[in-house]
C-alpha positions as CSV (number, residue, x, y, z in Angstrom):
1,X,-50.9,-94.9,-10.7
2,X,-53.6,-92.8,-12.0
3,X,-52.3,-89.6,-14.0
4,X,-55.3,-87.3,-13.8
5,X,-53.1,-84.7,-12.0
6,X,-51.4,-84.2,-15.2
7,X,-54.2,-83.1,-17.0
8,X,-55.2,-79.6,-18.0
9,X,-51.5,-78.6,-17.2
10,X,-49.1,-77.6,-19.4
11,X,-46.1,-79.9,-19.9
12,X,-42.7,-78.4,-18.0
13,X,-38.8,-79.2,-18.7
14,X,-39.5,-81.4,-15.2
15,X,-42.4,-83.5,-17.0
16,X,-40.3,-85.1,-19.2
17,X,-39.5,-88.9,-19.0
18,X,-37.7,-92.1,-20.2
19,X,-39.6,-95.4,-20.3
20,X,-36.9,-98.8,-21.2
21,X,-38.7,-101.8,-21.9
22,X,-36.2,-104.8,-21.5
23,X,-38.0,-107.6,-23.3
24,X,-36.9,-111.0,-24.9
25,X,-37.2,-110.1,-28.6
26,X,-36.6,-106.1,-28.5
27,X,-35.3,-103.0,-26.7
28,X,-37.5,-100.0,-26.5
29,X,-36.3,-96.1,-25.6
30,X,-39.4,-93.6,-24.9
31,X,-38.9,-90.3,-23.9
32,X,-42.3,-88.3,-23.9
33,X,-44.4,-85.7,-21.7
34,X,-48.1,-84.9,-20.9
35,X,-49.3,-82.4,-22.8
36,X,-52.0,-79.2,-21.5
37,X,-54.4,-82.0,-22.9
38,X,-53.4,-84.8,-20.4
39,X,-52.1,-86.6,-23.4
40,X,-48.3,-88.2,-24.2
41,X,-46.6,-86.1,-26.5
42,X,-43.7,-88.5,-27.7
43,X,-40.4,-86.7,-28.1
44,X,-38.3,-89.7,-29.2
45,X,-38.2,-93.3,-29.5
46,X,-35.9,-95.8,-30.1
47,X,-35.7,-100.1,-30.6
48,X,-33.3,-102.1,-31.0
49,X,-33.3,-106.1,-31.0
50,X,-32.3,-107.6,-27.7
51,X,-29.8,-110.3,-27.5
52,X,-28.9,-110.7,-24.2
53,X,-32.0,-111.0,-22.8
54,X,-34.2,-114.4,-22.2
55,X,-37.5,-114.5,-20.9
56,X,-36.9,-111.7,-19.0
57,X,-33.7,-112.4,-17.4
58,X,-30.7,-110.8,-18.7
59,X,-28.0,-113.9,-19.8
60,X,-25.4,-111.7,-21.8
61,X,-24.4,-108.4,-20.2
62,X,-22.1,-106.9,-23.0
63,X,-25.5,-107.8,-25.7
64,X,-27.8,-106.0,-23.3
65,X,-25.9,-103.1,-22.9
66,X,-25.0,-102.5,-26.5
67,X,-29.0,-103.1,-27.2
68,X,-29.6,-100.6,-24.6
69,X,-27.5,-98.2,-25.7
70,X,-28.7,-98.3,-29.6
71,X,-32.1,-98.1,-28.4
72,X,-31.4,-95.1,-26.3
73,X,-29.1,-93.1,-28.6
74,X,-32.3,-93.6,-31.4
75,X,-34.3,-92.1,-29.1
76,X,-32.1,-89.3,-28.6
77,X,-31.2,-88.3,-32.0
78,X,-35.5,-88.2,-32.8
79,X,-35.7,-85.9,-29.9
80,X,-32.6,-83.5,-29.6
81,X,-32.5,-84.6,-25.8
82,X,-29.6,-86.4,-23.8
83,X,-31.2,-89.2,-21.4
84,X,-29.8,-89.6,-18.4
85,X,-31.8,-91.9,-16.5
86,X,-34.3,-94.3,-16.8
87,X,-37.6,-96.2,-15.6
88,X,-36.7,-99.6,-16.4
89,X,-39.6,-102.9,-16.7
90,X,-38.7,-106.2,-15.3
91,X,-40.4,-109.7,-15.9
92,X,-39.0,-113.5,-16.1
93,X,-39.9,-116.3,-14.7
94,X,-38.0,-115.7,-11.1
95,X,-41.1,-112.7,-10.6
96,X,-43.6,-114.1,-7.6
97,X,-46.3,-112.2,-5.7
98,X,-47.8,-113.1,-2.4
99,X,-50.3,-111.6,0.4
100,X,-49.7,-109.7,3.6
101,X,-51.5,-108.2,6.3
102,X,-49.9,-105.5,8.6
103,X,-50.0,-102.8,10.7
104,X,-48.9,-100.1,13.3
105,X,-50.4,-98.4,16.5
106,X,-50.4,-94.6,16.3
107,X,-48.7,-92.9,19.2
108,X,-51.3,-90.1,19.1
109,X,-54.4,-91.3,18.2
110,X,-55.8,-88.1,18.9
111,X,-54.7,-86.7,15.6
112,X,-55.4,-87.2,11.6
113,X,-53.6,-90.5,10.0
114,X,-51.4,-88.3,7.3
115,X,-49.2,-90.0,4.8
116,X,-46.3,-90.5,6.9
117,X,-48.5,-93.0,8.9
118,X,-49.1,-94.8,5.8
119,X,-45.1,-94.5,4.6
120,X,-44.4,-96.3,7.9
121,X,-46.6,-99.0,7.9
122,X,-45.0,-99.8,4.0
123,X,-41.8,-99.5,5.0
124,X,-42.6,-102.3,7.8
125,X,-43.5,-104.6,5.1
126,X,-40.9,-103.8,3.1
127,X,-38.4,-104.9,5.9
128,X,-40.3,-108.4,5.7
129,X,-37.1,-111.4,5.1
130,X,-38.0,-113.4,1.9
131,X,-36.9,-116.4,0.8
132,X,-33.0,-116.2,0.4
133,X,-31.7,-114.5,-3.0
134,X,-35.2,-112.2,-3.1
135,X,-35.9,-109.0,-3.0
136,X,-39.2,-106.8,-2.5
137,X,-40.0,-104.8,-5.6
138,X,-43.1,-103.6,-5.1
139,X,-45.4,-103.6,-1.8
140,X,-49.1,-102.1,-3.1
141,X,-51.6,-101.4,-0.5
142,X,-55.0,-102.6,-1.1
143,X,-57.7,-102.0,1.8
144,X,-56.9,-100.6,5.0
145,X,-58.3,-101.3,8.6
146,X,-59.0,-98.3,11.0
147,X,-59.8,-99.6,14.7
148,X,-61.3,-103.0,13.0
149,X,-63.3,-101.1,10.3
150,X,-63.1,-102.4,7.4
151,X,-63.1,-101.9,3.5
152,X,-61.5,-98.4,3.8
153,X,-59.9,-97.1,0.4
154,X,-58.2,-93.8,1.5
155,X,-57.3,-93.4,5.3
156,X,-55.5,-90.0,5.0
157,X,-57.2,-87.9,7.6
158,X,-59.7,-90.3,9.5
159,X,-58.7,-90.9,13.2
160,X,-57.6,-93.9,15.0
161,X,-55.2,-95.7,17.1
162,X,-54.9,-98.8,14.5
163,X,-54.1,-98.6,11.6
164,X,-53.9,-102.2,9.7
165,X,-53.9,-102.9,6.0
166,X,-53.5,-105.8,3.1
167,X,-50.7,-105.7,1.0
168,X,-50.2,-107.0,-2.4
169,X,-45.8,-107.6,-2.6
170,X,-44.3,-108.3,-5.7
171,X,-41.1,-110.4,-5.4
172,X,-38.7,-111.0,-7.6
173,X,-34.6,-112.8,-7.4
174,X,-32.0,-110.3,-6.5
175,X,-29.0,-111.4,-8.9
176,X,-31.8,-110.7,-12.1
177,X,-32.7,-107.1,-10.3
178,X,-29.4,-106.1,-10.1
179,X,-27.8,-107.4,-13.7
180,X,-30.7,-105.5,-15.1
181,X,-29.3,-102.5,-12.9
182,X,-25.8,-103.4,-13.9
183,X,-26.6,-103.0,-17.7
184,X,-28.5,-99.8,-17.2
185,X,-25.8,-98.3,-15.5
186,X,-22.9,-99.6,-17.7
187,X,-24.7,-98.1,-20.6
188,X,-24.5,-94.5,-19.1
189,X,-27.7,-94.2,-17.6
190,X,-29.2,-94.2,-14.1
191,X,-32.0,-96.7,-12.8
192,X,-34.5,-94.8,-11.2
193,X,-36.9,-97.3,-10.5
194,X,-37.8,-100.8,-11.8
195,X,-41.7,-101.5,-12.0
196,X,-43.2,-105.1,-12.9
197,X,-43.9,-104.8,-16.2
198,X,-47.5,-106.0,-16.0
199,X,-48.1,-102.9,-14.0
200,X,-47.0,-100.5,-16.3
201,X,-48.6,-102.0,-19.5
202,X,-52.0,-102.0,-17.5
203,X,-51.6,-98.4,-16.6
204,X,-51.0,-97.9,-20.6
205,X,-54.1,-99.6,-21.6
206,X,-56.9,-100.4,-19.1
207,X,-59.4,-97.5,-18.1
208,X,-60.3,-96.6,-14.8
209,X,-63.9,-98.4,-15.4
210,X,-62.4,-101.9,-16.6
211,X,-60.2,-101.6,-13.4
212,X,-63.5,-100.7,-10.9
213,X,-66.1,-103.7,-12.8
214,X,-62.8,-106.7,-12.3
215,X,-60.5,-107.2,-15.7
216,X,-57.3,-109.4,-16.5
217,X,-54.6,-107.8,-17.9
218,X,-52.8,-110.5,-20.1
219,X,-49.4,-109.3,-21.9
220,X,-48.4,-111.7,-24.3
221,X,-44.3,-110.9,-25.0
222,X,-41.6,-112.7,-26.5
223,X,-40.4,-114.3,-23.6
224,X,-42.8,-114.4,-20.5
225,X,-46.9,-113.8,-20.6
226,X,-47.5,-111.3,-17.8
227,X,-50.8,-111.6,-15.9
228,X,-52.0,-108.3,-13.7
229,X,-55.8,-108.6,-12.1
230,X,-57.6,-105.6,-11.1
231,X,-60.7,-105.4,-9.3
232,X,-62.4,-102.2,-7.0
233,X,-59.4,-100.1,-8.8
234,X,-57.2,-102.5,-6.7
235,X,-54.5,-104.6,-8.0
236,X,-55.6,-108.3,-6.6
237,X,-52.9,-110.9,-8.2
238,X,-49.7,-111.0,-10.7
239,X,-48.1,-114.0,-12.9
240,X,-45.2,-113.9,-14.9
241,X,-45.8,-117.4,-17.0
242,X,-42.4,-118.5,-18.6
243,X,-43.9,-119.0,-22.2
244,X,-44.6,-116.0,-24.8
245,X,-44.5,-115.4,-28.6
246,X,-40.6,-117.2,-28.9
247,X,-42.1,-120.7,-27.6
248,X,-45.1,-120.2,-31.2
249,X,-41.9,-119.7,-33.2
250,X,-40.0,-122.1,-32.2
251,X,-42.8,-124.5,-32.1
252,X,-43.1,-123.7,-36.3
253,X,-39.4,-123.8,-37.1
254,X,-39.1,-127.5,-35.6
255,X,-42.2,-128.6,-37.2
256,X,-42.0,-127.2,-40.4
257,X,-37.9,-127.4,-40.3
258,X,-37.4,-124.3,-41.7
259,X,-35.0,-121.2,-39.5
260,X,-35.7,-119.3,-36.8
261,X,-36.3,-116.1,-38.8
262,X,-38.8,-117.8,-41.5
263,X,-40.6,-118.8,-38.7
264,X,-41.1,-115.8,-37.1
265,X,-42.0,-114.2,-40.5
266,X,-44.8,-117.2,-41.4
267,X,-45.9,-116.3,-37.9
268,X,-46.6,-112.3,-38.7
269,X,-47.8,-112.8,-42.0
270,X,-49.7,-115.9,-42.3
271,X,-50.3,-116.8,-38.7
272,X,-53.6,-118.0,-36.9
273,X,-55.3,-119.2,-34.0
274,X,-58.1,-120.5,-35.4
275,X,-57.1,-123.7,-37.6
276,X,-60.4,-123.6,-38.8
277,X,-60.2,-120.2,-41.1
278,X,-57.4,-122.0,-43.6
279,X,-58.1,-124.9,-46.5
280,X,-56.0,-128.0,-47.2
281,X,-54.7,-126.3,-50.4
282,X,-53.4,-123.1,-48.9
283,X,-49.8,-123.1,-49.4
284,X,-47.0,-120.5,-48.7
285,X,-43.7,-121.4,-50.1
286,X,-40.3,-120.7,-47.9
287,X,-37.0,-120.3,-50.0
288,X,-34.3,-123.0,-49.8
289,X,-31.0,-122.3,-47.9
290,X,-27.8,-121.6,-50.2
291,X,-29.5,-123.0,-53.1
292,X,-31.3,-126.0,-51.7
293,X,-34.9,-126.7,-52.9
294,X,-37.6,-124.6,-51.3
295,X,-40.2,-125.7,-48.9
296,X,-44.1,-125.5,-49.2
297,X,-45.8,-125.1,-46.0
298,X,-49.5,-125.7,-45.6
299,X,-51.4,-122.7,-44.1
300,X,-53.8,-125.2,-41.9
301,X,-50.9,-126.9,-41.1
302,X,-49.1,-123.3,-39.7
303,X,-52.2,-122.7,-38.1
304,X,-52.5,-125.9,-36.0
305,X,-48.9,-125.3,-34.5
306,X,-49.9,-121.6,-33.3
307,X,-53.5,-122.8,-31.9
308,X,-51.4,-126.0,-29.6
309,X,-49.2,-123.7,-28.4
310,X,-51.6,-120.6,-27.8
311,X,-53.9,-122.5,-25.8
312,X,-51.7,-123.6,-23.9
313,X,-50.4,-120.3,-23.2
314,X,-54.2,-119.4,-22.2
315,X,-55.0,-122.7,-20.0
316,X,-51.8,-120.9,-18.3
317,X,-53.5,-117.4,-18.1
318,X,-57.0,-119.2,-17.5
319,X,-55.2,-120.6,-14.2
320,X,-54.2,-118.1,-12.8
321,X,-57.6,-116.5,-13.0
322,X,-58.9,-120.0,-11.5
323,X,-56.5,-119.1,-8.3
324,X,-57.7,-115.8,-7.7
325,X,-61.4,-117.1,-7.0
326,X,-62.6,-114.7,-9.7
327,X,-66.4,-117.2,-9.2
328,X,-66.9,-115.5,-6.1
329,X,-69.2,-112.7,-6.4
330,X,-67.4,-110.6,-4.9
331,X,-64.4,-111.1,-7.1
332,X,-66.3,-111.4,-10.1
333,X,-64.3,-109.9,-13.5
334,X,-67.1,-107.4,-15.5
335,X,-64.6,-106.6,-17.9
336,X,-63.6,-109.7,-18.5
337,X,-60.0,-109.7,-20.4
338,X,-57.6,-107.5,-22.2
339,X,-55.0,-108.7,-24.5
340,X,-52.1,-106.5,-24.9
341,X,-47.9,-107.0,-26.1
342,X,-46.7,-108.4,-29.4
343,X,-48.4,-111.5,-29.1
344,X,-51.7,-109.7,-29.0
345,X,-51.6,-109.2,-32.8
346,X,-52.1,-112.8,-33.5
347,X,-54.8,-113.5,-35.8
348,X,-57.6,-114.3,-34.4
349,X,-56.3,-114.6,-31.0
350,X,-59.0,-112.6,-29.2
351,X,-61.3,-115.4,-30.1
352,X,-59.6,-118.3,-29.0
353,X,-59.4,-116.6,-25.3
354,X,-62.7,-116.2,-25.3
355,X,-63.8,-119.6,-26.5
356,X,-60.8,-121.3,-23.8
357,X,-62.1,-118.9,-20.8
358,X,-65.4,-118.1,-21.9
359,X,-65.1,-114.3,-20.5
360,X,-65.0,-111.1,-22.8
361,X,-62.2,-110.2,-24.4
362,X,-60.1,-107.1,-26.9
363,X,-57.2,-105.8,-27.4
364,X,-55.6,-103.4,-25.3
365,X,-54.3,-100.3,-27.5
366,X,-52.4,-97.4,-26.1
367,X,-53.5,-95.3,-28.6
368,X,-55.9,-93.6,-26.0
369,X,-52.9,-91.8,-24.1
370,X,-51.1,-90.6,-27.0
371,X,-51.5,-87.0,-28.3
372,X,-52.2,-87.0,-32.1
373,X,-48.8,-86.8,-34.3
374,X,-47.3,-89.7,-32.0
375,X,-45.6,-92.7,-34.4
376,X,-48.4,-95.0,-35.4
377,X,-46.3,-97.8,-34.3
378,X,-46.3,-97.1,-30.8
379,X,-50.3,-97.2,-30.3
380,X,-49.7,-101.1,-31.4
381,X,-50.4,-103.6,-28.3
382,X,-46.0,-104.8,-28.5
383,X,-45.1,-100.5,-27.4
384,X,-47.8,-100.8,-24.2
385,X,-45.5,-101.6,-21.6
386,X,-42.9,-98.8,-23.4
387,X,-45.4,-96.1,-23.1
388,X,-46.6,-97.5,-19.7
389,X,-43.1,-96.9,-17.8
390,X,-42.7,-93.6,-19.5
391,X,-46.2,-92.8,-17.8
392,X,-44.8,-93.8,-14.4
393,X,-41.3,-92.2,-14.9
394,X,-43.8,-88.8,-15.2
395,X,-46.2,-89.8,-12.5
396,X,-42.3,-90.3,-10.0
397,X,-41.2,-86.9,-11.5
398,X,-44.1,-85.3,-10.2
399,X,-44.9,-86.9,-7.1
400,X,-41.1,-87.5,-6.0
401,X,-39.4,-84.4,-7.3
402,X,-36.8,-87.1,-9.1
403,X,-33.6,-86.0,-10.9
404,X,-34.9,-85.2,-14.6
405,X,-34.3,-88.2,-16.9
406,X,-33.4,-85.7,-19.9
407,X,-31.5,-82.1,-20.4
408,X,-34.5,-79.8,-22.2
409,X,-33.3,-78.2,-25.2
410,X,-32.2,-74.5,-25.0
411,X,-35.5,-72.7,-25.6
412,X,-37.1,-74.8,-22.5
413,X,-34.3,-73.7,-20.1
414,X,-35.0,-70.2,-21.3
415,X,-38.4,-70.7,-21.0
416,X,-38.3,-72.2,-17.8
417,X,-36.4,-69.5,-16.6
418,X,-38.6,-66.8,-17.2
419,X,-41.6,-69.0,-15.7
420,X,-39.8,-69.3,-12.1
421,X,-38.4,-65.6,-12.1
422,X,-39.5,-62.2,-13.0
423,X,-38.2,-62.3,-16.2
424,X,-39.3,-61.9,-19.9
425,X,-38.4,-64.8,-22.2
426,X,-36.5,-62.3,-23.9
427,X,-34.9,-60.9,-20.9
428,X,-34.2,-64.7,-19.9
429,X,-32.1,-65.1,-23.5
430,X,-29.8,-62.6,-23.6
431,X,-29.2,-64.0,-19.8
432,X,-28.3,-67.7,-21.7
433,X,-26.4,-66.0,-23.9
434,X,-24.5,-64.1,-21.4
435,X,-22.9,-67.5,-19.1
436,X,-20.4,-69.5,-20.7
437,X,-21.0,-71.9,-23.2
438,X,-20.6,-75.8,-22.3
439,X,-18.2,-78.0,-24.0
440,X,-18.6,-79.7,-26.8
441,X,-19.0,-82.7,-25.3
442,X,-21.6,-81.6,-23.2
443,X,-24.2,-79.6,-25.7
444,X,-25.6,-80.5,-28.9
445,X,-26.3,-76.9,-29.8
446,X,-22.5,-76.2,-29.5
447,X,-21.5,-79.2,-31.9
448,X,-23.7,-77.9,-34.5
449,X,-23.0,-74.2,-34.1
450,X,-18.9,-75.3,-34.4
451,X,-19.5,-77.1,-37.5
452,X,-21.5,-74.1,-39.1
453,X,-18.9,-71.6,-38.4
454,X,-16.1,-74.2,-39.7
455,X,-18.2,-74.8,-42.4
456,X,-18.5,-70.8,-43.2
457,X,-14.5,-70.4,-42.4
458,X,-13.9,-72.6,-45.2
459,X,-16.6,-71.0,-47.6
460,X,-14.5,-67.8,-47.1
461,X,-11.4,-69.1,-47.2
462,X,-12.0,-71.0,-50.7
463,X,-13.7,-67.8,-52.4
464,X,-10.6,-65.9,-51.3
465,X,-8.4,-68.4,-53.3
């Protein structure tokens, strides 16, 4: 999912995008473009606090839908643009990947393998029958075979009667794909695609370089820690592991007895991996309940509860690394591990992975793909798989010719316009100006004009009097 086509290009109307992360603690709406630098220019954002949504499978339609739809209309109202579809993330603990080998004989061998080769031989696997109540969400090539040849990365215009390849398929429970689905479309929008979430916070963060050398791609989110390994540019092995940042907080509000959202602010404020870094006599005091006496919690103390339940949230990680074979040599990980979602900004958590795994390890910002002027909060690690699915919802725009996710304002029509005809820009106004208006329920432009002319009707009419 590479997106060096869209550099040195000037950003189009048809560039535009919507990214919807559906996560356990929050809803996020970003609607952005690649500017003529190759970076994200955000257009509009929007979050909104999911409640119908655990570990990444949607338990509460109505909640979803309403979070959906706060999130979205933010992100409208920042950008003057009306979303219309979406590329939605997907996660939870039903998400499973396997191995596959496959392939096809060509009838004419004589010619060049061309893509339509290589969009039947994925739509064989695709076919594959999984357990019942799964679906295939993604199936991503990895090496192909050409005659018995090995170790071939692009086979588009070689020759050969064989053509074989090793798949990497995501699976995931179809009731969970389609009430995600469900509450996209009951909020007003249509689901282009859903991508593993994984996926599209490692396109957000990871460089082509950590991908080549071998890296782990470890998203630490409310609900679920997502694992994606990369290695030769290839993705090699994905994890969903049911625990995230809710599992720390609830871990603190039971041992220190204090609520949920105390817990979750002692977590962000004062939190730690690291026991070590707090004294005995550190104290942070937490307000009683209606009057009751308050509580003093001991810093070490807060500290120890995060470090039990963070390393085991690693061993989990570690594991997973373990299956993958990465001691092999030639499955060794150079770039060792990046950390990435809201769990990331744990204090000191970057060390404790590296003293549990003993391989490198930083935090994996966004920040890299943004144009300058883009919200600060969204180069933090908990927007990566936000900007991530906007970055495939342009990468399908492009590649697919998809419906556009977002109606340009008036001045890129006209624009646009002018760039596919003969026309000036001005020429292309006073043709705007010349076909009917839409309704008001159809153009913000027209709302806003209404209310200045009633506005000015009743100016008049009042200096009359």
């Amino acid at each position: 999912m590479e997106h060096s086509e869209n550099k040195n290009q000037a950003a189009k109307p048809g560039d535009y995008a919507v990214g919807l992360d559906l996560g356990t603690t929050k809803i996020v709406a970003i609607i952005g473009r690649y500017n003529e630098y190759g970076k994200l220019e955000i257009l509009g954002h929007g979050k909104a606090r999911s409640l119908g949504i655990h570990r990444g499978v949607v338990n509460n339609i109505l909640q979803t839908v309403r979070s959906i739809e706060s999130a979205v209309q933010q992100a409208e109202a920042t950008s003057g643009l009306k979303v219309s579809s979406v590329v939605a993330g997907i996660a939870g603990q039903h998400i499973r990947s396997l191995q596959h080998s496959d392939y096809i004989t060509r009838e004419n061998p004589d010619s060049v393998i061309e893509e339509n080769d290589i969009k039947l031989l994925t739509e064989n696997v695709e076919k594959l029958t999984m357990l019942p109540g799964e679906k295939i969400i993604h199936v991503l090539p990895q090496e192909y075979k050409i005659d018995g040849q090995a170790e071939i990365k692009e086979p588009i215009g070689m020759y050969g009667a064989r053509l074989e390849a090793n798949f990497h398929i995501v699976v995931g429970q179809v009731a969970s794909i389609r009430n995600i689905g469900r509450c996209i479309e009951t909020a007003g929008l249509i689901d282009s695609t859903i991508t593993l979430e994984p996926l599209a916070s490692a396109e957000a963060v990871l460089s082509h370089e950590e991908k080549e050398a071998g890296v782990v791609l470890v998203d630490i989110g409310g609900g679920t820690t997502d694992v994606a390994i990369f290695k030769d540019n290839i993705i090699r092995h994905t994890a969903v592991i049911p625990f995230g940042g809710n599992v720390i907080t609830n871990d603190i509000k039971e041992g220190c007895s204090i609520i949920e959202k105390q817990a979750e602010q002692l977590k962000v404020r004062f939190g730690s991996a690291w026991p070590g870094e707090n004294k005995e006599n550190e104290i942070v005091s937490i307000p009683g309940i209606k009057g009751r006496e308050g509580k003093e919690i001991s810093l070490k103390r807060l500290s120890q509860i995060i470090h039990s339940r963070v390393v085991e949230i690693i061993e989990q990680v570690y594991m997973e690394i373990k299956n993958y074979g990465h001691t092999e040599p030639s499955k060794k990980l150079i770039a060792g591990i990046v950390l990435t979602g809201g769990g990331a900004q744990l204090k000191h958590i970057r060390q404790l992975v590296e003293y549990v795994t003993g391989m490198d390890t930083r935090i994996g910002f966004s920040d890299e793909n943004l144009a300058s002027g883009a919200p600060e909060e969204l180069s933090t690690p908990m927007y990566a798989t936000g900007i991530g699915l906007l970055m495939e919802g342009i990468r399908m725009n492009k590649s697919q010719g998809t419906v556009l996710p977002v109606e340009p304002p008036v001045d890129n029509q006209q624009e646009a316009a002018a760039a596919e005809g003969d026309l000036s820009v001005e020429d292309a106004k006073n043709l705007e100006q010349s076909n009917e208006r839409p309704s008001e329920e159809e153009s913000r432009p027209a709302k806003l004009m209404d209310k200045f002319i009633n506005g000015l009707k009743k100016f008049i009419n009042d200096d009359v009097k």
